[in-house]
C-alpha positions as CSV (number, residue, x, y, z in Angstrom):
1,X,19.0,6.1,0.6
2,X,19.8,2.1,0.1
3,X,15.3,1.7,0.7
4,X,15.3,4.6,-2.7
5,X,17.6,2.1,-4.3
6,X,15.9,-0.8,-3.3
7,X,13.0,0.4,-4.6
8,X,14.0,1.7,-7.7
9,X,14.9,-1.9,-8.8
10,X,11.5,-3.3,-7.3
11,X,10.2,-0.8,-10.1
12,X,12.2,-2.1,-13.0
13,X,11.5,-5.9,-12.6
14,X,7.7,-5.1,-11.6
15,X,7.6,-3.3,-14.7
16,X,9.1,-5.7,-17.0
17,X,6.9,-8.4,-16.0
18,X,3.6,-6.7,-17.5
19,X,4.1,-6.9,-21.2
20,X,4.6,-11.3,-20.7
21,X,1.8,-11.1,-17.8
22,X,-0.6,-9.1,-20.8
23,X,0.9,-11.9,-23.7
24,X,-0.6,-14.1,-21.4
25,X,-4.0,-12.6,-20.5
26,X,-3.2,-12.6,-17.4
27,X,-5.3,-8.6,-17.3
28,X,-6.1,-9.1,-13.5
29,X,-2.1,-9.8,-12.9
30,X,-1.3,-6.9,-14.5
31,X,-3.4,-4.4,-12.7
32,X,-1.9,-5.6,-9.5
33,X,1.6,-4.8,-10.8
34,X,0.9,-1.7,-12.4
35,X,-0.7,-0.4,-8.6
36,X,1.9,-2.3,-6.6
37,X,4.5,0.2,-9.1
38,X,2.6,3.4,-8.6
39,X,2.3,2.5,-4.6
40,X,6.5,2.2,-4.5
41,X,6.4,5.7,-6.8
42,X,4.6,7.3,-4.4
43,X,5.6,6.3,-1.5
44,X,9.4,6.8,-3.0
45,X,8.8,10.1,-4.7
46,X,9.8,8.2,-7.7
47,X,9.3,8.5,-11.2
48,X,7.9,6.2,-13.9
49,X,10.3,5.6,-16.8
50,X,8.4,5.7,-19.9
51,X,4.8,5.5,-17.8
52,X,1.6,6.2,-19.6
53,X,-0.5,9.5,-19.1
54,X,-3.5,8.7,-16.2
């Protein structure tokens, strides 16, 4: 349960870097984060908070 946990908060700070990373340009940076979040969702059977529609 403490990896869920764990990964739950990997998810929140990933996500809250992509809004300055697309300030920034940084487009390529932010494709990595938003796969690196949907790899720890799915390997978690987690959810997205407040994820766009595929």
């Amino acid at each position: 349960m403490q990896n869920v946990t764990i990964a739950k908060s990997l998810v929140l700070k990933l996500d809250a870097l992509i809004i300055p990373a697309e300030e920034i340009g940084a487009l390529v940076a932010v494709a990595h984060l938003d796969a690196a979040i949907q790899a720890l969702c799915r390997e978690f059977d987690l959810r997205r908070e407040g994820s766009e529609s595929d």
